[in-house]
C-alpha positions in Angstrom: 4.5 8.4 -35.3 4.1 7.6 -32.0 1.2 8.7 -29.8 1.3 8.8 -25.8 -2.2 6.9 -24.8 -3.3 7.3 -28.2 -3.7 10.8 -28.4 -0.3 13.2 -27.9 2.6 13.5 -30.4 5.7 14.3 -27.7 7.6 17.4 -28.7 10.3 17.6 -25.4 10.3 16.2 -22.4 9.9 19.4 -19.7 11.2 17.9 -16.3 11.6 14.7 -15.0 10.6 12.8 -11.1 10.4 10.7 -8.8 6.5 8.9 -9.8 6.7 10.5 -13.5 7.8 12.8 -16.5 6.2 16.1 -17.6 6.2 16.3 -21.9 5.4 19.1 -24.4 3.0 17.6 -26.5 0.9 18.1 -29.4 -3.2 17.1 -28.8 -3.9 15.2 -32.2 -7.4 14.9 -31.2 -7.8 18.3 -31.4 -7.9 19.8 -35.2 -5.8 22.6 -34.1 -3.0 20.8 -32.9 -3.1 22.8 -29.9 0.1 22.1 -27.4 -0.4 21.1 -24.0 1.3 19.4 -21.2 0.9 16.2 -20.2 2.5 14.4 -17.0 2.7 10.7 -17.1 3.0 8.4 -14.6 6.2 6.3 -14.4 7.2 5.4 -11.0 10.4 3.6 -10.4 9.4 1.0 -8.2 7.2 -1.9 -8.6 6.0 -2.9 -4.9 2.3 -3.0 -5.0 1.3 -0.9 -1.9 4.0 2.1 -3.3 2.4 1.8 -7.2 -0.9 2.1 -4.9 -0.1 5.0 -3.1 1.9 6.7 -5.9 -1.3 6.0 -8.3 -3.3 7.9 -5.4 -1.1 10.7 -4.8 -0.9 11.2 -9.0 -4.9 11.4 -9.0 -5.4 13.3 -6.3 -2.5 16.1 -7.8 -4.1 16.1 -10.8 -7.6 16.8 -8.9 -6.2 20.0 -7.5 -5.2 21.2 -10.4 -8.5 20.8 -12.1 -10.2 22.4 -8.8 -7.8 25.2 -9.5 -9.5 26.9 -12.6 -8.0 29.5 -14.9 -5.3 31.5 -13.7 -2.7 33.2 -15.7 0.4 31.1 -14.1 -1.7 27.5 -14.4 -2.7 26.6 -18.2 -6.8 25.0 -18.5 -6.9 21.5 -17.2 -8.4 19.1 -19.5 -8.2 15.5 -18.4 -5.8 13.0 -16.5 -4.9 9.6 -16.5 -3.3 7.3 -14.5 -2.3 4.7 -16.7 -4.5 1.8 -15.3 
């Protein structure tokens, strides 16, 4: 089985951009096996000053959503990584 950084068993792939793709995933760290979501970074270019800006613009997206808190339309916010 394999485990997106180490921790989430994919279950579908949700949608799919420009800088990444959004999954359906299963936590295995959690003994629940709670689902979540987890958006990955993937960009499709490899020019150092676009992975840079696209690395900042992934970070600071997932910042907002964290600052955003629980609402009934946006699921708990856990963690985020950029993939460096």
């Amino acid at each position: 089985m394999e485990l997106l950084n180490g921790r989430y068993k994919i279950r579908k792939v949700l949608g799919k951009g420009g800088f990444g793709t959004t999954f359906l995933a299963e936590d295995k760290q959690l003994s629940n096996g709670s689902l979540c979501v987890v958006k990955q970074l993937q960009p499709s270019f490899s020019e150092p000053y676009l992975l840079k800006n696209a690395k900042d613009l992934f970070n600071r997206e997932a910042e907002t959503v964290g600052m955003l808190g629980k609402t009934p339309n946006i699921h708990t916010f856990f963690a985020y990584c950029d993939g460096t």
